[in-house]
C-alpha positions in Angstrom: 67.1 45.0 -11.8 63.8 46.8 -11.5 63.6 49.8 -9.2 60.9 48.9 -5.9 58.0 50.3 -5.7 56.3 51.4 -2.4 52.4 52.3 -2.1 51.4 53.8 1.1 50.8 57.5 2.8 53.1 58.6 5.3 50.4 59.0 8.1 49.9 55.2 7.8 52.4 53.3 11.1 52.8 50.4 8.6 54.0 52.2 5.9 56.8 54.1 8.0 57.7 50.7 9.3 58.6 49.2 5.6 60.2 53.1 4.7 62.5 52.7 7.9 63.6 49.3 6.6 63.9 50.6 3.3 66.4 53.5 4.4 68.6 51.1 7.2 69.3 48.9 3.8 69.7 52.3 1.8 67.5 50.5 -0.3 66.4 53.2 -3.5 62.5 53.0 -4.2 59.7 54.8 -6.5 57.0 55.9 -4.2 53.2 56.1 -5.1 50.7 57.9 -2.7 47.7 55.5 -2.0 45.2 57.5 0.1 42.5 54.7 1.7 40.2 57.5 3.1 39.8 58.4 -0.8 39.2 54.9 -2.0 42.3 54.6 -3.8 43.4 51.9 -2.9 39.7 50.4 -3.8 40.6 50.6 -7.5 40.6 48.1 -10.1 44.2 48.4 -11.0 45.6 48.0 -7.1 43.0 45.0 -6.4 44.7 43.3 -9.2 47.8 43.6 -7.4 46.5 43.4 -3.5 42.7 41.8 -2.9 43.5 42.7 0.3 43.6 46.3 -0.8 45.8 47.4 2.5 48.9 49.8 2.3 51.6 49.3 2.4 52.2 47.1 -0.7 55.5 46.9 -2.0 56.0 45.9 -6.0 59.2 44.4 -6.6 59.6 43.3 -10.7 56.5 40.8 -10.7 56.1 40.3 -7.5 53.5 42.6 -5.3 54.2 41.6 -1.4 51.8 43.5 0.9 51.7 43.6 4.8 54.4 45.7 6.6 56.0 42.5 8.2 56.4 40.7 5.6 57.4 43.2 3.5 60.3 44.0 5.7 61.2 40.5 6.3 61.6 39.8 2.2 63.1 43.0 2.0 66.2 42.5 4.3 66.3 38.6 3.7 66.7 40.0 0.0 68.4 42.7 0.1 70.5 43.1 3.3 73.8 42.9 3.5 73.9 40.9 6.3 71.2 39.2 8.4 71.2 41.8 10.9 68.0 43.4 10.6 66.9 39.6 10.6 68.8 37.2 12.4 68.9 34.2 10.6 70.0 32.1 13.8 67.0 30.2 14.2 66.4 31.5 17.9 67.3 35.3 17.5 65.3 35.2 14.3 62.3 33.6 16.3 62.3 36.3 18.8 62.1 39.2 15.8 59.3 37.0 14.4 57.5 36.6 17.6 57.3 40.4 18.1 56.1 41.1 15.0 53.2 39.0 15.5 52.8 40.8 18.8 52.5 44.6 17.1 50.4 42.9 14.4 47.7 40.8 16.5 47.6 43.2 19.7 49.3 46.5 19.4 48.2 47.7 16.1 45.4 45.8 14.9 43.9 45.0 18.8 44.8 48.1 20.7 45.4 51.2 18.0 42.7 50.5 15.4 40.3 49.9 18.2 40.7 53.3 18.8 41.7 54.7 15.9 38.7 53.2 13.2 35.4 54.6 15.7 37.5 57.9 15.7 37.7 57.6 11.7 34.7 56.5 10.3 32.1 56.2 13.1 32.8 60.3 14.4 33.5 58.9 17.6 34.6 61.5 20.1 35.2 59.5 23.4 37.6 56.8 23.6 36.4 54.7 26.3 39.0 54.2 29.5 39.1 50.2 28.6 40.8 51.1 25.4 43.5 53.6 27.0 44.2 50.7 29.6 44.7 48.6 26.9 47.7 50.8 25.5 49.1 50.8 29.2 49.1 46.8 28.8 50.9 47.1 25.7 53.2 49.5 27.3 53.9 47.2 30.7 54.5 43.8 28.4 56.9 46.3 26.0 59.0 47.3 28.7 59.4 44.2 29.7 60.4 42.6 26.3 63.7 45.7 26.5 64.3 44.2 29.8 68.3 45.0 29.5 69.0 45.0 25.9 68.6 48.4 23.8 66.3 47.1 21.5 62.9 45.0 21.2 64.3 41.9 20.4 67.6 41.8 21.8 70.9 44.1 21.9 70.7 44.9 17.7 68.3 46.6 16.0 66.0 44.5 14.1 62.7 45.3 11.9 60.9 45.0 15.0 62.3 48.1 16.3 61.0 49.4 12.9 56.9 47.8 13.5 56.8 48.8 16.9 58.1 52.6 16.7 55.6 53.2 14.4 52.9 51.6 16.7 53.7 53.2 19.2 53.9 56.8 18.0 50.8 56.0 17.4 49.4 54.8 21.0 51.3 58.0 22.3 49.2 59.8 20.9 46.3 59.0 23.1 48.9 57.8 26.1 52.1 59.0 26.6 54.2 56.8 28.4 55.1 58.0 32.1 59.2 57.7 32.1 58.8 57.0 35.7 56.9 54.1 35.0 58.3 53.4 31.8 61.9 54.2 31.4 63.1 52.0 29.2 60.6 52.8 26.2 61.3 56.3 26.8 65.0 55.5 26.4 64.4 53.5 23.6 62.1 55.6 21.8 64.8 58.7 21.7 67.5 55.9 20.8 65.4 55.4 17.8 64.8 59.3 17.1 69.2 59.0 16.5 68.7 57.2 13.7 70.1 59.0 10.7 67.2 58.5 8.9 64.7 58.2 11.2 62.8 61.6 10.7 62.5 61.6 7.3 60.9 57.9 7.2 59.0 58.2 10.1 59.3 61.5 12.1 57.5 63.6 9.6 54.7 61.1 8.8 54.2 60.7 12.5 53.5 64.4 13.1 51.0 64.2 10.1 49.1 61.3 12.0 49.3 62.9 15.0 48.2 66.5 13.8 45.1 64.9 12.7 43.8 62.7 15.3 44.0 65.9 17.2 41.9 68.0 15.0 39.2 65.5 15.3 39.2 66.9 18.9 38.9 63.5 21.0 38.2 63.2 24.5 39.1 60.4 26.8 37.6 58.7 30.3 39.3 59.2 33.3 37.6 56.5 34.8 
């Protein structure tokens, strides 16, 4: 069986996701650095594998799979010893797959990169209060979605656990989340950090992100 391959850079949420998924299924896997800010993932080579020419992609014998949710969900549905990581009960799986269309469609790709790609490319040095607010939505409809259970989608971890700490090490950057107001993301943001291999696929890429957003010296409204 061919080894995986896993394109992506470690500041990048979505590739920490699939590299979190990767080491819950102690899953072995080459990894290539693909840097987007260089163009490299603009080549001629990688847009033969990915049109879409996004990171992560993940190349598994012939088949080249990219987007961090769907990569996890082939990897665990492949790979997994059990369908833990995702259910295959029709309603529990539902509820996994319902989240990560959340962090896709409105926490990362509605609320972070509205932020993140005017800081980025544009040299954008204000983030406007609207956009902070939006992270504080995000935040209110998160808490709620823990409601009593220890993880996103119920009382196991699940690859959602894996999409939406990655997103939202990201959003902390620009709003922490009050423990007064939020107590159960704070609670379940350092039950993640237990994880045994937590820091190494996310922690370290994490502070990487976060040391750079802060160098581009960013202000924010406070009203």
């Amino acid at each position: 069986m061919a080894k995986l391959t896993l394109y992506g850079l470690d500041m990048s949420a979505p590739v920490r996701s699939v590299k979190l998924t990767l080491a819950a299924l102690e899953k072995p896997f080459d990894y290539v650095i693909v840097n987007p800010l260089n163009m490299e993932n603009r080549t001629e080579e990688y847009l033969k594998k990915n049109p879409q020419h996004t990171i992560p992609m993940l190349e598994d014998g012939d088949a080249c799979i990219w987007d961090s949710h769907a990569i996890n969900s082939y990897l665990v549905s492949k790979y997994g010893r059990d369908d833990s990581l995702y259910p295959k009960d029709y309603h529990r799986r539902c509820i996994v797959d319902q989240r990560l269309h959340y962090d896709s469609s409105t926490m990362y790709t509605g609320t972070l990169l509205s932020i993140t790609k005017p800081l980025i490319f544009s040299g954008v040095k204000n983030i406007e209060k609207p956009k902070i607010n939006a992270i504080a939505d995000v935040y209110d409809l998160v808490e709620t979605f823990l409601g009593d259970n220890n993880y996103i989608a119920g009382t196991n971890l699940t690859i959602a656990d894996f999409s939406f700490v990655t997103t939202i090490g990201c959003l902390k950057i620009f709003l922490e989340p009050n423990p007064n107001k939020y107590p159960k993301i704070v609670a379940w943001l350092e039950r993640m950090t237990k994880l045994p291999y937590y820091e190494e696929a996310n922690g370290d890429g994490a502070a990487q992100l976060e040391t750079f957003f802060k160098s581009l010296n960013f202000t924010t409204e406070s009203s």
